[in-house]
C-alpha positions as CSV (number, residue, x, y, z in Angstrom):
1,X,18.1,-4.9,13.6
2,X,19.8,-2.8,11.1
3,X,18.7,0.7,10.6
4,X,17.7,0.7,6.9
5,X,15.6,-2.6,8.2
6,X,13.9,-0.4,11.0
7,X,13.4,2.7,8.5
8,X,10.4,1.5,6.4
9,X,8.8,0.6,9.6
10,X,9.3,4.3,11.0
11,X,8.3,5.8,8.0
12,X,4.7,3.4,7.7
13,X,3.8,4.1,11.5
14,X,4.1,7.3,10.4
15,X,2.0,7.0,7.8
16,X,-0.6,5.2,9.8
17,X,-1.0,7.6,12.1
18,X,-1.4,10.4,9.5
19,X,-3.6,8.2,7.6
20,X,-6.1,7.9,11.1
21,X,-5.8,11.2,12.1
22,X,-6.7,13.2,8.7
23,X,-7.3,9.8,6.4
24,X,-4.7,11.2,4.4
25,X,-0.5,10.7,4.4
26,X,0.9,14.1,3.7
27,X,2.5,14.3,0.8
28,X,5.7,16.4,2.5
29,X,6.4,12.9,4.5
30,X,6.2,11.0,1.2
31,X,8.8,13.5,-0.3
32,X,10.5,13.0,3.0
33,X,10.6,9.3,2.8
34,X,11.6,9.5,-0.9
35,X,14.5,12.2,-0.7
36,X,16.2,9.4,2.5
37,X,15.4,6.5,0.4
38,X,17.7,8.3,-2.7
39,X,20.1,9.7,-0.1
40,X,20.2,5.8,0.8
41,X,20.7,4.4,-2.0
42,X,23.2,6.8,-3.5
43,X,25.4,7.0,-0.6
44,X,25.1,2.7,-0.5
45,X,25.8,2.3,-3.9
46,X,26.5,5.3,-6.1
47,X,24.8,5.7,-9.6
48,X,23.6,2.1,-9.1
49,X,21.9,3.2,-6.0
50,X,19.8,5.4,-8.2
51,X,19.0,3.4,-10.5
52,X,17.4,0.5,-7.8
53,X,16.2,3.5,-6.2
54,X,14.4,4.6,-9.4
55,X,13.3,0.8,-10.0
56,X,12.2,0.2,-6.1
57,X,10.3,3.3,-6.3
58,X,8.1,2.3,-9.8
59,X,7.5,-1.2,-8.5
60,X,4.4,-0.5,-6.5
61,X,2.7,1.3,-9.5
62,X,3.3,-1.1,-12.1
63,X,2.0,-3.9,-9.6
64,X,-0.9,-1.8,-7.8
65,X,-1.8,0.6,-10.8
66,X,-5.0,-1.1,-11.9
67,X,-6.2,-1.2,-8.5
68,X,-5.6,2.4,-7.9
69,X,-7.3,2.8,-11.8
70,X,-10.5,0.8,-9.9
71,X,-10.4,3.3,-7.0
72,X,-9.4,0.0,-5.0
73,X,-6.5,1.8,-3.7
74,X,-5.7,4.9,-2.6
75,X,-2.8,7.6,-4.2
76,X,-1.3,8.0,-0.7
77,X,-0.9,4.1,-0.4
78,X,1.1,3.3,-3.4
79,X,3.0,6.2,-2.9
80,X,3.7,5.0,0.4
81,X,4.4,1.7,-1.2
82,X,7.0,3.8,-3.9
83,X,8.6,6.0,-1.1
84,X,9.1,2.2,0.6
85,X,10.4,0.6,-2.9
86,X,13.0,3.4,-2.7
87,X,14.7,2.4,0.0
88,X,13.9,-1.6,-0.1
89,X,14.4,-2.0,-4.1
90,X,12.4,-3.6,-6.5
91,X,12.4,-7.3,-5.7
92,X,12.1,-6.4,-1.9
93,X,9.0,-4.1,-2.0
94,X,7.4,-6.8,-4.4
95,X,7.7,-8.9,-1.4
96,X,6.2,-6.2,0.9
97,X,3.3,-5.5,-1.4
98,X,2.8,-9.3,-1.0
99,X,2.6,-9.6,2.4
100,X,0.4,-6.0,2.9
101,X,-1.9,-7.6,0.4
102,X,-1.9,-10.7,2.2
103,X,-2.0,-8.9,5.4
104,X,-5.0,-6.7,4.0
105,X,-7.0,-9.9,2.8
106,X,-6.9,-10.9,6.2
107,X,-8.1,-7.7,7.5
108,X,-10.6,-7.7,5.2
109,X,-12.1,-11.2,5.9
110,X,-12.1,-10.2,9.4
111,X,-14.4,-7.3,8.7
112,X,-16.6,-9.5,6.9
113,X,-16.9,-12.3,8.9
114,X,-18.0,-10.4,12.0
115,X,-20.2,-7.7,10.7
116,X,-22.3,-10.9,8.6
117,X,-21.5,-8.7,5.0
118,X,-19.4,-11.4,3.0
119,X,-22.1,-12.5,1.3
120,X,-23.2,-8.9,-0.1
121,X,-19.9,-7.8,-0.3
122,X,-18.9,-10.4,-2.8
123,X,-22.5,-9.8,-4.8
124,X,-21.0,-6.1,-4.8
125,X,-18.0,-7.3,-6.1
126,X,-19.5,-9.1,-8.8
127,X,-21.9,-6.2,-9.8
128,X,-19.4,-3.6,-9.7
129,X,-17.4,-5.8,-12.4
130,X,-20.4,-6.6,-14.6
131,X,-21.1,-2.9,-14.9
132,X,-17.5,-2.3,-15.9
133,X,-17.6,-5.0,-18.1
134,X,-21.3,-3.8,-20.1
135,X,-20.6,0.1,-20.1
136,X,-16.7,0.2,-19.8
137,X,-17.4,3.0,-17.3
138,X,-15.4,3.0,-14.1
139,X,-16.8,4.5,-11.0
140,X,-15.2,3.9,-7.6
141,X,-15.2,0.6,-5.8
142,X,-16.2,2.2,-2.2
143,X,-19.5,2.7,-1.2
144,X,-20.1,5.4,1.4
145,X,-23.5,5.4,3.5
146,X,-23.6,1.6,4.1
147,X,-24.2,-0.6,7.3
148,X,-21.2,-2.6,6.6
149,X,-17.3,-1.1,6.7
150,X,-16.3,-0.7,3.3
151,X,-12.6,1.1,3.3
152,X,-10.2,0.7,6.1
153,X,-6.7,2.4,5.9
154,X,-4.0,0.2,3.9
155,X,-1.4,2.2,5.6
156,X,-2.0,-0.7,8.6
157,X,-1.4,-3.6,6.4
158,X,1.6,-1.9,4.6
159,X,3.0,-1.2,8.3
160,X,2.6,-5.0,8.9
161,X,4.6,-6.1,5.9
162,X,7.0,-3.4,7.0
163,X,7.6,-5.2,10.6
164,X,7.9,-8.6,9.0
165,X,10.4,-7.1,6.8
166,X,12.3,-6.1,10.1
167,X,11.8,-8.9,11.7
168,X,13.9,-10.9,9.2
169,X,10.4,-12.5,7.7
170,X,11.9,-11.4,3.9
């Protein structure tokens, strides 16, 4: 395994492990992760390096923006996701944002199913849109104070898509 393959791996581990300890990913090892991902680039491939940097690093917001706009997902996560898109370029973190959301979905279902919430979780869901969709008003998807798990750290998903992206999986 190369070392720009193992990179994106090191720098979500990272991130996971900020993101349990503090439920935050400091935003000095996002500027970190962004500054190698440049250096990376640029040193790979000159000016063209920065401009897939530049175009690796905007992917995750033009794909994930509206979720972030829906509170849906966090700042840290798609900046994570940007920092990531810096070093893989664009068409490579599309692929990673695929399999984190795909990896997340799973997560997510598994939450559901054993806690018994999927059935209030999607009335939720279908509420929360109605409300957008009468009074154009957008409050943030999480609920705090419930019986059932409503967040869990994205960071862990976006470190899964990071090892299948090692391993060779894209």
């Amino acid at each position: 395994m190369s070392f720009y393959r193992a990179l994106p791996v090191v720098i979500s581990a990272m991130a996971v492990w900020m993101d349990f300890k503090s439920a935050s990913v400091d935003n000095g090892w996002i500027l970190f992760s962004f500054v190698t991902g440049f250096l990376i680039q640029f040193t790979e491939k000159g000016l063209r390096g920065g401009f897939v940097f530049l175009a690796g690093a905007s992917t995750p917001v033009i794909i994930l923006g509206i979720l972030f706009i829906f509170r849906m997902l966090g700042a840290g996560d798609i900046k994570l996701l940007c920092a990531l898109g810096g070093i893989m370029g664009p068409r490579t973190v599309a692929e990673c944002i695929f399999y984190s959301l795909l990896a997340g979905a799973g997560i997510s279902m598994a939450i559901l199913i054993s806690t018994g919430g999927i059935r209030q979780r999607f009335l939720y869901f279908f509420r929360y849109m109605n409300e957008f969709y009468v009074t154009g008003e957008m409050h943030p998807y999480y609920r705090k104070g419930t019986e059932f798990p409503e967040n869990f750290h994205f960071t862990v998903p976006i470190f899964l898509s990071a090892v299948l992206y090692a391993g060779g999986v894209y």
